[in-house]
N, C-alpha and C positions, 0 to 999 in steps of 0.2 A: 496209630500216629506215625507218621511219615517224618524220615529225618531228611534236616536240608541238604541240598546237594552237596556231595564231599564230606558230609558227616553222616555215616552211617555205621554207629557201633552197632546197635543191635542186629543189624542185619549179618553182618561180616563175624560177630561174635557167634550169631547162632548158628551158621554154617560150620564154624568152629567145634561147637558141641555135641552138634550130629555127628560128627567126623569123628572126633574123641569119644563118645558113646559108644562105638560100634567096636569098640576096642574092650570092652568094659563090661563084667557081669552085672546085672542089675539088684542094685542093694538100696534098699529104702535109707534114707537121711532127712533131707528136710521138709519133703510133702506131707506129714504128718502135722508138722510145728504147731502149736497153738499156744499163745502165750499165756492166756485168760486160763485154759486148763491147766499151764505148767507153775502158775503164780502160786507160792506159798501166801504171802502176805500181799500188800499194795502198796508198799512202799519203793520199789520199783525193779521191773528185770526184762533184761533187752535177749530176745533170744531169735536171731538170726534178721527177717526184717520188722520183725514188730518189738513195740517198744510198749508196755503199760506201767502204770503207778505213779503216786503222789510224786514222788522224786528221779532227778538221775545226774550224771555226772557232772552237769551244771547246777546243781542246785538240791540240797538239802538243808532241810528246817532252816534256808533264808540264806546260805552261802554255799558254793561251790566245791564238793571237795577235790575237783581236779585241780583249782587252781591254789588250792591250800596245799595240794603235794600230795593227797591221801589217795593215792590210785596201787591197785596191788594188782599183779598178774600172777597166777595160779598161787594166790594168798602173800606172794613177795614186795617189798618194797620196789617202785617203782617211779619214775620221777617223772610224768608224762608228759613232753610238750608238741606230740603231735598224735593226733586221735587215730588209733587202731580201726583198722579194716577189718571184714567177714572174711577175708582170707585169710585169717591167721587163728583170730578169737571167733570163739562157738555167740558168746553172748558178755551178759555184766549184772554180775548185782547188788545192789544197795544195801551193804550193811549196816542197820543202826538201828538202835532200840535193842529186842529180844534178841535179832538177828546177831547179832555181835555179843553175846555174850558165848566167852570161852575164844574170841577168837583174839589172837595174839595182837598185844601190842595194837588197841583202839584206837580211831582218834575221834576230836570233836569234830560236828555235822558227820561221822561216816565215813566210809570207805565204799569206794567203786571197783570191786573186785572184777578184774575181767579174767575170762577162763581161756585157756584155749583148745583150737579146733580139738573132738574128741578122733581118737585114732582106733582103728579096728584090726582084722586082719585080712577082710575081704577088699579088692579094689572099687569103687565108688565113682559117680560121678553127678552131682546137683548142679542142675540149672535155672537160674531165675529168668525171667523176662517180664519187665515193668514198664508201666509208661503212668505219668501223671505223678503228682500235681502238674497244675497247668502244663510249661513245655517238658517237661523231665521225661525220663526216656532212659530206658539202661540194660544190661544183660550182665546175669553176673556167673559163671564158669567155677566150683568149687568140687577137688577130686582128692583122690587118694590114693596110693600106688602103693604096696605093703611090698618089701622085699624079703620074703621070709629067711632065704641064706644068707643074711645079714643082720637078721633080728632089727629089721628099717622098716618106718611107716610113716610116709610121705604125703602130710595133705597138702595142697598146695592150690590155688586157683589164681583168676586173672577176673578182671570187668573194666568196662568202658561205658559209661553212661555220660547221661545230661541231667543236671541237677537243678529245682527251681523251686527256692522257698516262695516266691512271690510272682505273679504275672511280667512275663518278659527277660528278671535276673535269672539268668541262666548261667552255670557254672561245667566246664566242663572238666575229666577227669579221665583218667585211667589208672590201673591200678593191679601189683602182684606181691602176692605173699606165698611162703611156706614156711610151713610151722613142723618138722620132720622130727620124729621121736626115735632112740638108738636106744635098745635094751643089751647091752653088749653081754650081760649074767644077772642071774637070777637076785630083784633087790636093787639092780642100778640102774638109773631110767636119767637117761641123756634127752635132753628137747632145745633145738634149735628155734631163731626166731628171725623171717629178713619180710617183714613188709616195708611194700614203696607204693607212693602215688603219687601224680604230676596232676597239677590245675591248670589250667587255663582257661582263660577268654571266662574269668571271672566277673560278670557283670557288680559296679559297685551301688547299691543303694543307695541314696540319701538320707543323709540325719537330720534332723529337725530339731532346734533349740529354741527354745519361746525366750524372744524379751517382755514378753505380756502375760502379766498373772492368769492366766487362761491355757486351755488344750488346745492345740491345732484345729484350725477347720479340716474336714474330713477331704482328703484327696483321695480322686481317679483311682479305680482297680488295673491300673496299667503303667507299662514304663515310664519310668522320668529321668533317667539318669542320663550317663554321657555317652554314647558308642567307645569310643578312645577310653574310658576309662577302663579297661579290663584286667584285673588281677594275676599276677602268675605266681604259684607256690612248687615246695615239694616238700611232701612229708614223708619221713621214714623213721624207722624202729626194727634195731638190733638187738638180737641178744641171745644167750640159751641159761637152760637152768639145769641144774640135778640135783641129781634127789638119789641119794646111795641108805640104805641100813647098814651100820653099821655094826651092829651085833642085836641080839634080839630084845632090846632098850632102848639103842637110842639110834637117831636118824640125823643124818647130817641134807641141807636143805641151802642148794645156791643158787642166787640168781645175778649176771650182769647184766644190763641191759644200755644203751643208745638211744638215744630221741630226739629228734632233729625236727625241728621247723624252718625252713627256709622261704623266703618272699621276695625274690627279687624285683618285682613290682607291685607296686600294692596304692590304692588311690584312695582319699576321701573326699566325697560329696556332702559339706554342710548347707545348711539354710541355718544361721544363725540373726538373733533380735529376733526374731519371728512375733509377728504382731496377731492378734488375732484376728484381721482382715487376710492374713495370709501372707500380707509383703513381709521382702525377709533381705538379710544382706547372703548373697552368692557365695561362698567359700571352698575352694578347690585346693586342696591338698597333696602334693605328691611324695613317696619317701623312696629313698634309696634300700637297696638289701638290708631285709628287716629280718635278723637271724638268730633262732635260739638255740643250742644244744647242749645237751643234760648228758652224761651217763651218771647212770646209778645203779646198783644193787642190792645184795641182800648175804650176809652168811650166819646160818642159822641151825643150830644143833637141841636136839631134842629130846628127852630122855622118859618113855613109860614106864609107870611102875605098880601094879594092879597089887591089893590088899583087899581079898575078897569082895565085898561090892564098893568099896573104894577105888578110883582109879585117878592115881598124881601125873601131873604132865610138867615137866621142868624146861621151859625155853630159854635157850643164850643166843643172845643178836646182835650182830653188828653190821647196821645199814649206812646209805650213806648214797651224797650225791652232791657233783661237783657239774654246777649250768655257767656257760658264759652265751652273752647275751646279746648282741649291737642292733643299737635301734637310733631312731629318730634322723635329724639329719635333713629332717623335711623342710620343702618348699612349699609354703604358703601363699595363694592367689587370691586376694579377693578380685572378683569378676564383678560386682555390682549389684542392684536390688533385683528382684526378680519375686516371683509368685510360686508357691508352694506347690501346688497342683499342676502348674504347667511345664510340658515338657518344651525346655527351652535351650537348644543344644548352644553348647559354647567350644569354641576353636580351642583346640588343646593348648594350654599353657606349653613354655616353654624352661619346664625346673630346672634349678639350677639346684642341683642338691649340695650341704654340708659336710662335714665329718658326725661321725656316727659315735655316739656313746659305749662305751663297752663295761659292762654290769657282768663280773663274776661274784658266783658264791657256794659257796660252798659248805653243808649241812651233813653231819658226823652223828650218829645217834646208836651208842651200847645200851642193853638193854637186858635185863631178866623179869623173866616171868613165871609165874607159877598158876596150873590151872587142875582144882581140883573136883572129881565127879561122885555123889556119894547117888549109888541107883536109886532110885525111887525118894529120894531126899533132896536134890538139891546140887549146884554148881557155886563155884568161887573160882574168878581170876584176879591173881593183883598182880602189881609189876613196877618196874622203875626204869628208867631212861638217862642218861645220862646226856646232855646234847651239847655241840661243840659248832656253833656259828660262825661264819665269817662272811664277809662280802666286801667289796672293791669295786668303785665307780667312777670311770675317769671321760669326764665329761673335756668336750673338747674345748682348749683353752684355760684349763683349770685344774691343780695339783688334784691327785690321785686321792678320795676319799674311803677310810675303812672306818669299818664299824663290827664289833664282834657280840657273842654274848651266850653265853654257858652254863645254861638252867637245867635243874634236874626235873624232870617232867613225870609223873606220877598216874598212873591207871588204877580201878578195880570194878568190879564187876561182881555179880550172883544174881541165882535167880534160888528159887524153894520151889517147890512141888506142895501145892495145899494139899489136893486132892488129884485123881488119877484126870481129871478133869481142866483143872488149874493149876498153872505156874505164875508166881508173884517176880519179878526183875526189875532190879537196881543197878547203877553204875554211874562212876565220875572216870573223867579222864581229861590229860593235860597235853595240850600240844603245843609247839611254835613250828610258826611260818614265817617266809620272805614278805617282806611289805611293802618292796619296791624303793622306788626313790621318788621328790615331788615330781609333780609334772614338769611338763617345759612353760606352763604359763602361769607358775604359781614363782614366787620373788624369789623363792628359795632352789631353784630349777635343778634339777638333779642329786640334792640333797639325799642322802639314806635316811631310810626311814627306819625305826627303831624296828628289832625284828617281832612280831604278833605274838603273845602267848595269847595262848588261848584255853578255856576249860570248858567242860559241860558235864549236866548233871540229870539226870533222866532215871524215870522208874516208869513200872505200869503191874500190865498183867494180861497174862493168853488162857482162852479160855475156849475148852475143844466144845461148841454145841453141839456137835455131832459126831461119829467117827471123821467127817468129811469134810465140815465148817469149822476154821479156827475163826476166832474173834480177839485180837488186840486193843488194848488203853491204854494209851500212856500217855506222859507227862516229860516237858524238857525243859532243859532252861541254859544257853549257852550266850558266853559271854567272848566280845573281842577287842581291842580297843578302836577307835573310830577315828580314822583320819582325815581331814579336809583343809580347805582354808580357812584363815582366821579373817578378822578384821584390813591386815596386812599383808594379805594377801601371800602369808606364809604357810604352804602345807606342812600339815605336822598331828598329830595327837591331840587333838580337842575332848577325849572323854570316853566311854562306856557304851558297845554297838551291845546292847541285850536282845536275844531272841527267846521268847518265852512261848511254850503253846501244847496243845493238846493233838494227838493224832492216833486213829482210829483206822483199824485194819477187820475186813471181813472176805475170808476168803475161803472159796472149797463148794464142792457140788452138792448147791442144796438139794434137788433133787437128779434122778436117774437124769443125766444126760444136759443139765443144766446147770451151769457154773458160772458164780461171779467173785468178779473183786471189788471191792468200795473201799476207798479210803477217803480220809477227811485230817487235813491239818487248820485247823485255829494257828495261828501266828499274831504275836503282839511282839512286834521288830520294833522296839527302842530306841531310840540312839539321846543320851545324855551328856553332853558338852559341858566340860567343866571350863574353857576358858573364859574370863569375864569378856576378853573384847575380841572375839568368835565372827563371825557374821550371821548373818539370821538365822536359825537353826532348827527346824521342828522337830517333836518328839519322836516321830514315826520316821524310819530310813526309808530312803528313795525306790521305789519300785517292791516294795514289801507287798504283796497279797494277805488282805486281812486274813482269808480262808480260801484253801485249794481241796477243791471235792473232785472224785473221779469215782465213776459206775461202771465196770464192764460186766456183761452181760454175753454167755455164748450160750447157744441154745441148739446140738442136733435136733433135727427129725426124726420123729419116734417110724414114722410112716415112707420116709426116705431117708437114711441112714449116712448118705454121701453127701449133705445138705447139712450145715449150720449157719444159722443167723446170730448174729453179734450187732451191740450196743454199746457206743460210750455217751457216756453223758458227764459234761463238766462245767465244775462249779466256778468261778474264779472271781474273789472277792475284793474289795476297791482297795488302790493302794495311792501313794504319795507321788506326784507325779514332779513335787519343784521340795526341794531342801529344805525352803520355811516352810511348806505344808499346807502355803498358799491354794496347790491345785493338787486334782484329786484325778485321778481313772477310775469311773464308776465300776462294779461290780459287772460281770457278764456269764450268762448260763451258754452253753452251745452243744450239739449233738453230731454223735456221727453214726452212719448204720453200716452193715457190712453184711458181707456174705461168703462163703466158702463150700465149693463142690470139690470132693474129691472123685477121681477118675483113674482110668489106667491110658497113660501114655505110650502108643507104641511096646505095652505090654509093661510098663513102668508104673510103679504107684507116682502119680501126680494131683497137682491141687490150683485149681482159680482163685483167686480172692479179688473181690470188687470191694470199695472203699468209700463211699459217699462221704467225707469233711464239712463238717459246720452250715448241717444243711440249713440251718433257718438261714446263710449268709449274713451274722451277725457282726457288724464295725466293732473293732476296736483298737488300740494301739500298745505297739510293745513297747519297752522304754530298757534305754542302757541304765547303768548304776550313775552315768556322770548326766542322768534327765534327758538322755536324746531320742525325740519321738523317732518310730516308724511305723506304717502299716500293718497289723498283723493279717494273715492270711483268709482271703473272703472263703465263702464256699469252693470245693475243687473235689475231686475226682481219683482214684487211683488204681489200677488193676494190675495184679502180680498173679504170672504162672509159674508154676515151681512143679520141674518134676526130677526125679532121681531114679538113673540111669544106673 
């Protein structure tokens, strides 16, 4: 694939890494990767560019744990409001259910633990080169520099690609990180953190809002949006951590870290009323600097203490994180009626932006825990939280609003050991999150909203069928409170978001050379409103999947050995597509096939991967939380070279 004239990253990047290669002993890194071979369970793990399992940082048993605040970087509290690069982090993954038992301080839905880059002592150099979905296009540069008269090991890369969830939205980027580790004496391990990345010439999609108890008629696999409409960001993430022993019991464990989102331009394209003939009312959106920034951290002291096959773990925490926020400010266009599928270019507005809201707050959480190991018997974590709230909303034109609130939050965990075969696990755990304020088009407009406790309650059971196949069951049931409008158009606490459901994990090489992963989540998403005069409200939450199945499948060749074939197959079962429950998104099956040759590059261990997506090209549509259709992605295409230098 050919980039347009004047954008050529992959071309001018890969020049770049021949150049830097030749400086560089060759040491294997990512041409090996397989994620299907590396998965424990299917619950989810992102490990460099692939991504498998039920769940991920958007989305576990039916809510988000990034946006709930549950993201930990090498096991730390972290407060994440702009998404980590492969230039820094190795991969992520989804603790929750089994996976979390013993690990400090749970919360509900999960934690998205992201690791970072691993460091060696040899110098390194991985290169990617991809192209596809549709326009996408990219080269990614990821090395490593050890200084050993320094006890320094520097990983560090760069990339510039083109990025395109959809035919046409094209988003461009670039992007550097390092992640450098200082071992100054034996026991104390210093790690540095500076990723950046800049967007531009972000193409903005259109949203789709039915005023007709019905689903959009199916639009074009092609552009519709606005040329002029292009997004610019930048996101970054500071910080370092350490990690000293302090004598040979207990370990001290810190992390600061910065997180920034910035959007100095940022557009939206509605179609709202949407009928289902397709007409719809035009709505073009502009906002000024849309800006969030977090720092948070972590300090954390740790004490072992072994009693024959007993082994006690003592945690003391004090985490914490202070965000302020400016948003809104927008200028609102309606442009007129128009038709859903056609691309119908409109003259740029001419926005006239407001003042901007500014949303601090601030989340305080001491904390002990206790976690203990009896061998061949069995694990117990409990623990307690102490948590200290605040927040401060000063909407423009309007005295400064606080709201606080200081609950003690409660964990515990175990699992038993039946047999050398099976392990039985239980656990509850209590959190609070931020819950924003109302919208701007709700009566109450900028109001705080009261802050989220939240709990959840889960058991099951692992079950080894083989040295090489484990098998998961379990059960959950978490609960949050449910916000919306009423009758009056006031946002606010209408009642009981319950996610209730079963998920099933099968993972490990059934036979020589043949490995899958299968999961399967049942979801019975809830939502119970208690106020009487509410507005129409159905049982089931907005965009819930009754049931999310997922098959991976890799398969070497017995008879060519540099040769695997791969399978996914996915289930995705019907969910609420309108608040009363009026409209439905039927259920849809889809498949993808792949394939991977490994080679020697220029004497380099290197790897192909080709990617066929949703090859039957099955229609269907995604949907926001607040009912906004969009097209999900038809059939496409992808090929990644990866080789290390």
């Amino acid at each position: 694939m050919t980039a347009t004239p004047g954008h050529r990253p992959a071309a001018r990047a890969w020049m770049a890494a021949l150049a830097l290669a030749t400086s560089l002993q060759a040491r294997a890194q990512h041409a090996a990767d397989n994620a299907v071979v590396s998965a424990e369970d299917a619950f989810g793990l992102t490990i460099g560019t692939e991504t498998i399992g039920l769940y991920d940082q958007g989305q576990v048993r039916g809510f988000s744990p990034q946006l709930a605040g549950n993201a930990r970087l090498n096991g730390l509290y972290f407060d994440q409001q702009a998404p980590l690069t492969a230039r820094v982090i190795e991969g992520s993954t989804i603790r929750v259910g089994i996976s979390a038992i013993g690990y400090p301080f749970p919360a509900p839905t999960g934690i998205v633990d992201y690791g970072l880059r691993h460091v060696g002592d040899d110098p390194a150099l991985t290169a990617v080169l991809d192209a596809g979905p549709f326009d996408a296009r990219g080269v990614d540069l990821d090395g490593q520099f050890p200084i050993p008269a320094l006890d320094l090991r520097v990983p560090v890369g760069v990339s510039e690609r083109v990025d395109a969830g959809l035919p046409g939205y094209t988003t461009r980027s670039i992007s550097a990180g390092a992640a450098p580790q200082w071992t100054p004496r034996e026991g104390v391990t210093v790690r540095a953190l500076w990723d950046w990345r800049k967007v531009s010439e972000a193409k903005t999609a259109p949203l789709i809002f039915m005023g007709a108890p019905s689903l959009p008629p199916q639009v074009p696999a092609k552009y519709l949006g606005q040329d002029w409409a292009n997004g610019e960001s930048r996101l970054e993430n500071y910080g370092a951590t350490l990690q000293a022993e302090l004598s040979r019991r207990w370990t001290l464990q810190v992390g600061l870290f910065q997180s920034v989102s910035d959007a100095p331009v940022q557009y939206a394209d509605l179609y709202v009323d949407t009928q289902s003939t397709g007409t719809a009312d035009h709505v073009l959106i502009g906002y000024p600097d849309q800006r969030t920034s977090s720092t948070s951290g972590e300090i954390r002291f740790a004490g072992q203490f072994n009693d024959g096959a007993r082994r006690h773990e003592l945690v003391f925490s004090l985490r914490g994180r202070d965000a302020v926020a400016l948003y809104d400010g927008a200028d609102v266009r309606d442009v007129g009626p128009a038709v859903i599928g056609d691309a119908a270019p409109v003259p740029r507005p001419d926005f006239a932006y407001g003042p901007r809201t500014r949303d601090e707050n601030r989340l305080w959480l001491a904390g002990v825990g206790y976690h203990g190991r009896w061998l061949e018997r069995g694990e117990l974590s409990v623990g307690v939280q102490k948590a200290d709230y605040e927040k401060a909303v000063a909407v423009p034109g309007e005295p400064v609003a606080h709201r606080t609130d200081r609950p003690w939050r409660f964990y515990g965990t175990m699992a038993i050991v039946l047999t050398r075969s099976a392990n039985l696990y239980a656990g509850y755990t209590q959190g609070i999150e931020d819950s924003g304020v109302a919208p701007s088009n709700a009566a109450n407009r900028g109001e705080i909203l009261p802050a989220t406790r939240t709990w959840q309650q889960d058991a099951g059971i692992q079950y080894a069928l083989t040295p090489t196949v484990k098998l998961i069951a379990g059960v959950f049931d978490v609960h949050k409170p449910y916000f919306n409008a009423d009758a009056a158009n006031v946002y606010t606490d209408l009642g009981d978001q319950r996610h209730r459901g079963l998920e099933f994990s099968l993972a490990g090489e059934l036979v020589k050379d043949l490995n899958i992963v299968a999961g399967l989540e049942v979801l019975d998403a809830q939502v119970a409103a208690s106020g009487a005069g509410s507005a129409p409200i159905g049982s089931h939450a907005v965009g819930q999947n009754d049931h999310l199945a997922q098959v991976n499948v890799d398969y070497k060749l017995q008879a060519w050995p540099a040769v695997s074939l791969d399978l996914t197959w996915y289930s995705y079962g019907r969910r609420a597509a309108s608040f009363d429950n009026s409209v439905w998104i039927p259920g849809t099956r889809s498949l993808d096939l792949g394939a991977r040759y490994r080679f020697d590059l220029f004497r380099a261990p290197a790897s192909l991967r080709l990617l066929l997506q949703n090859v039957g090209n099955v229609y269907s549509w995604a949907l926001t939380d607040s009912a906004g259709f969009s097209p999900a992605p038809r059939r496409s295409a992808q090929v990644y070279l990866t080789a290390d230098f």
